[in-house]
RORO-212836 format. One record per residue (C-alpha): residue in one letter; x, y, z. Coordinates in steps of 0.2 Angstrom, whole numbers, padded with zeros to 4 digits, always signed. Layout:
N
aXYZ...
***
This chain:
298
x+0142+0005+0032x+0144+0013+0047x+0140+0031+0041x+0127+0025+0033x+0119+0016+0048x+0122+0030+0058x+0114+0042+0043x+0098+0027+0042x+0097+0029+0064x+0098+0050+0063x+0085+0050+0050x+0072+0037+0058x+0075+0044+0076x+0067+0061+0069x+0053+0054+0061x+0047+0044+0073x+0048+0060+0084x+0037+0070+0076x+0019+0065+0080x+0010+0076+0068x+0021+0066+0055x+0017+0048+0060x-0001+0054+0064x-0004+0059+0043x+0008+0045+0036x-0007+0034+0041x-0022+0046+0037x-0025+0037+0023x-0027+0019+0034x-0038+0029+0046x-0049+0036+0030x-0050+0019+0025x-0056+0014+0043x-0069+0023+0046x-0077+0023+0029x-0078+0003+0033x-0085+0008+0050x-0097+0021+0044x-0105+0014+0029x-0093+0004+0017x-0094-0010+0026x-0112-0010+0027x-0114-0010+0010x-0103-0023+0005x-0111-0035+0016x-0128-0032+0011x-0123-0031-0006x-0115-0049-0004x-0132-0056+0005x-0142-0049-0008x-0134-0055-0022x-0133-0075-0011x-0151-0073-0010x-0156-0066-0027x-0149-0083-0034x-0159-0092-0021x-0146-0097-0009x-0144-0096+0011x-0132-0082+0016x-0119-0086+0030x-0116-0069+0038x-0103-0076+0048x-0094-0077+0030x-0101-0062+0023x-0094-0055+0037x-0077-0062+0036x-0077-0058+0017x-0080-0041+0019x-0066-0037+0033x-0053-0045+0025x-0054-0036+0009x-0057-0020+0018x-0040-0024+0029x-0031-0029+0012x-0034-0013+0006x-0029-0007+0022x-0011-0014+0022x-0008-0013+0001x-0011+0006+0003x-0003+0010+0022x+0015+0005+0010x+0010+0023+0002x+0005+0034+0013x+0019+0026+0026x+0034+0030+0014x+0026+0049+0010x+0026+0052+0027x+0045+0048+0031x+0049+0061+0015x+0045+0076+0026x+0063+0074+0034x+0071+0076+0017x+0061+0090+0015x+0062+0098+0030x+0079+0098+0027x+0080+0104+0009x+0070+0118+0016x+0083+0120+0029x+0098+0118+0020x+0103+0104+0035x+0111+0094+0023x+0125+0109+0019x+0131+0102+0037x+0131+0084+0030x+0141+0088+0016x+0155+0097+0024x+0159+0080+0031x+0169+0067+0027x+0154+0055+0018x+0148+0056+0000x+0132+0063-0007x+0125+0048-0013x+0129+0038+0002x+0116+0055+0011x+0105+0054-0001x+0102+0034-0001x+0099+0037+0017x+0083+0041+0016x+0078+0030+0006x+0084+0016+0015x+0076+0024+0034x+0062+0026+0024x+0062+0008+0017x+0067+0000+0035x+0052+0010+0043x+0038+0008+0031x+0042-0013+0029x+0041-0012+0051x+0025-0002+0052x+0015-0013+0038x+0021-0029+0044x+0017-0024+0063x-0001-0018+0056x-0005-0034+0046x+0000-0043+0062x-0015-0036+0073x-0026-0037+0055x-0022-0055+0054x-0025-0056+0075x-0042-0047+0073x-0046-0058+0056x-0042-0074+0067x-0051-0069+0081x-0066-0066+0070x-0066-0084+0064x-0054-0084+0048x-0047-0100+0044x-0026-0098+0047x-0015-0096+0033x-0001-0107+0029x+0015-0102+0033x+0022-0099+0015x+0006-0089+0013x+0011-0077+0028x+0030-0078+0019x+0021-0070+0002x+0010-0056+0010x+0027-0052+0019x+0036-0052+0001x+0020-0042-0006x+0023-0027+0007x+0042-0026+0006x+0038-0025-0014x+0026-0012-0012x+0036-0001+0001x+0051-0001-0011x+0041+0006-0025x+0033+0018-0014x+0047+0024-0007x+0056+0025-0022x+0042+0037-0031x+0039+0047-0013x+0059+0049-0014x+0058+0054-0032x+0044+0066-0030x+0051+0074-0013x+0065+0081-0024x+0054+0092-0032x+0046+0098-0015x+0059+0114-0007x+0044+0117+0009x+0035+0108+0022x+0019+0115+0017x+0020+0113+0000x+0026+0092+0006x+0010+0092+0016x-0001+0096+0001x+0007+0085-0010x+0005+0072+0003x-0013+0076+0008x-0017+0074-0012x-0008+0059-0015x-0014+0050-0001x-0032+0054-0005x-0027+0048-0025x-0022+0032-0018x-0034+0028-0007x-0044+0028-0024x-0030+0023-0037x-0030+0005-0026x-0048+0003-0022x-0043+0003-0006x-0061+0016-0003x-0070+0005-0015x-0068-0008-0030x-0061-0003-0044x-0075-0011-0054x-0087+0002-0048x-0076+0016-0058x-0080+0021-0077x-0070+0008-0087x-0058+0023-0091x-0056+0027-0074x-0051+0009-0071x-0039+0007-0085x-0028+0019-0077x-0027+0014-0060x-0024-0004-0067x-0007+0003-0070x-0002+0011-0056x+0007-0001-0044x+0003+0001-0028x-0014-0006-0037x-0006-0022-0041x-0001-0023-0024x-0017-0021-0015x-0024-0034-0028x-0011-0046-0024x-0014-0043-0005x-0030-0047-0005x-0030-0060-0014x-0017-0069+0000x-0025-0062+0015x-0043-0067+0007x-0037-0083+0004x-0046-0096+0015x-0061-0085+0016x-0063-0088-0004x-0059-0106-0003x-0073-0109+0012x-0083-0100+0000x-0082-0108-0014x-0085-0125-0004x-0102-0117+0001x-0108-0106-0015x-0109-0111-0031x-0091-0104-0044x-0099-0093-0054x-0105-0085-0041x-0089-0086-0031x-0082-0079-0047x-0091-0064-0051x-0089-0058-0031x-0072-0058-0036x-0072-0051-0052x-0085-0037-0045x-0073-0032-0028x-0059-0031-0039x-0047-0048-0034x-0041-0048-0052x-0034-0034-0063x-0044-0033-0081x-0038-0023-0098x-0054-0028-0106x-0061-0045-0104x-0041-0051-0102x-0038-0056-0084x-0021-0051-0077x-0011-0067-0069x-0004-0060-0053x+0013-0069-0058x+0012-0053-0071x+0006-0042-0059x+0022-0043-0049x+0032-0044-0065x+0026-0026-0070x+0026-0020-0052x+0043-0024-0054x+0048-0015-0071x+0040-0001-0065x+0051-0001-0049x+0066-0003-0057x+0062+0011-0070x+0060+0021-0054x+0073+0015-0046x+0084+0020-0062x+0075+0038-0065x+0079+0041-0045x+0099+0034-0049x+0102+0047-0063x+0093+0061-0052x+0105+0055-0035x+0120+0058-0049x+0114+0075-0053x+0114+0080-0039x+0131+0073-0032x+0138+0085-0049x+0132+0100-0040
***
């Protein structure tokens, strides 16, 4: 345990070194920001008072307001877990690139027990840096006037991004093994980042795709995630709402910004959501396991 901890340390001391690093694991978030800044925020809320007063009802812009932040922020968070994890992969491939591992392995401590360090400083630091940022999300959504969430409700959203920063880092880990340069990472990174901004309708809802389009993301987790996410941190904003405006109009805002996963006119429960986010964590988790084993055999 203690070459591991000390493996988990030497790894997260040189992430959190490099700026440029830390400055592109959160490109994505930023992307994300000042789109909501420069115009998608805009649009949703003039989309939502239009759609209040197209059915002949009074739109509350402090709500509007609150509405459209929190599902900007949930996006923020479900798809920081992503770019966070793909980020911190740079160190094993700056040191692939570099052959610094060839000093690990003349040591005393196991491949596997290398390897897994990186996944779990990657883990350690992508959980940290997504709780810290829904901290000051839930401070600005307070401040703004959101209704507090209850405590087992904080519990979940915690729960929601551990989930998320598992399966990230397992398929960032998974995909870094086929990366030998820093370049070649950065590209990778710069792609994926963008995909996922999309992938999770974290730049816009899902429901604004072509319907093929939209059957794909649904299965890509980090999707699921973001779904979940919002519909926790959205939480009392959709309850004050539905006090004030009538359901089915309650429901088709939902249904139009994406708070539910669809395959057809089925809605996904998000009991099932988390289920397949699951499954399709530990099928990473075992593809990574037999690609560890490999390379311990060389």
């Amino acid at each position: 345990m203690n070459k591991l901890g000390a493996l988990i340390s030497r790894n997260a001391k040189i992430y959190l070194r490099d700026r440029a690093a830390v400055f592109f694991s959160f490109l994505s978030v930023l992307i994300v920001f000042f789109l909501y800044i420069l115009f998608i925020g805009k649009n949703i809320k003039t989309g939502l008072e239009n759609a209040f007063l197209r059915n002949g009802l009074n739109a509350d812009l402090k709500l509007i307001n609150l509405y459209s932040d929190s599902w900007t922020m949930g996006g923020i968070i479900g798809v920081g877990c992503v770019t966070v994890a793909n980020g911190c992969m740079a160190n094993f491939v700056h040191d692939t690139m570099l052959n610094l591992r060839n000093d690990l392995f003349v040591t005393p401590t196991s491949r596997v027990l290398i390897i897994t360090s990186y996944f779990f400083s990657t883990l350690i630091i992508t959980v940290v840096m997504n709780a810290l940022m829904f901290v000051i999300i839930y401070a600005y959504l307070l401040i703004k006037g959101m209704a507090a969430l209850a405590f087992l409700d904080l519990l979940a959203i915690l729960g929601i991004i551990t989930l998320s920063a598992i399966s990230a880092t397992i398929l960032s880990l998974l995909l870094s093994f086929f990366v030998k340069t820093d370049s070649a990472h950065a590209g990778v990174v710069a792609i994926f980042t963008v995909l996922a901004g999309f992938a999770t309708g974290a730049y816009m809802p899902l429901s604004f795709f072509p319907k093929a389009i939209t059957y794909i993301c649904t299965f890509y987790p980090a999707t699921g995630t973001v779904v979940l996410m919002r519909n926790y941190i959205m939480k009392s904003v959709i309850s004050e709402m539905s006090s004030q405006y009538p359901v089915p109009i309650v429901s088709a805002l939902k249904e139009e910004y994406a708070l539910f996963l669809k395959i057809g006119s089925w809605s996904i429960p998000n009991y099932l959501i988390v289920v397949y986010v699951l499954a399709t964590t530990l099928i990473l988790g075992g593809a990574l396991a037999l690609l560890i084993r490999k390379y311990k055999n060389k």
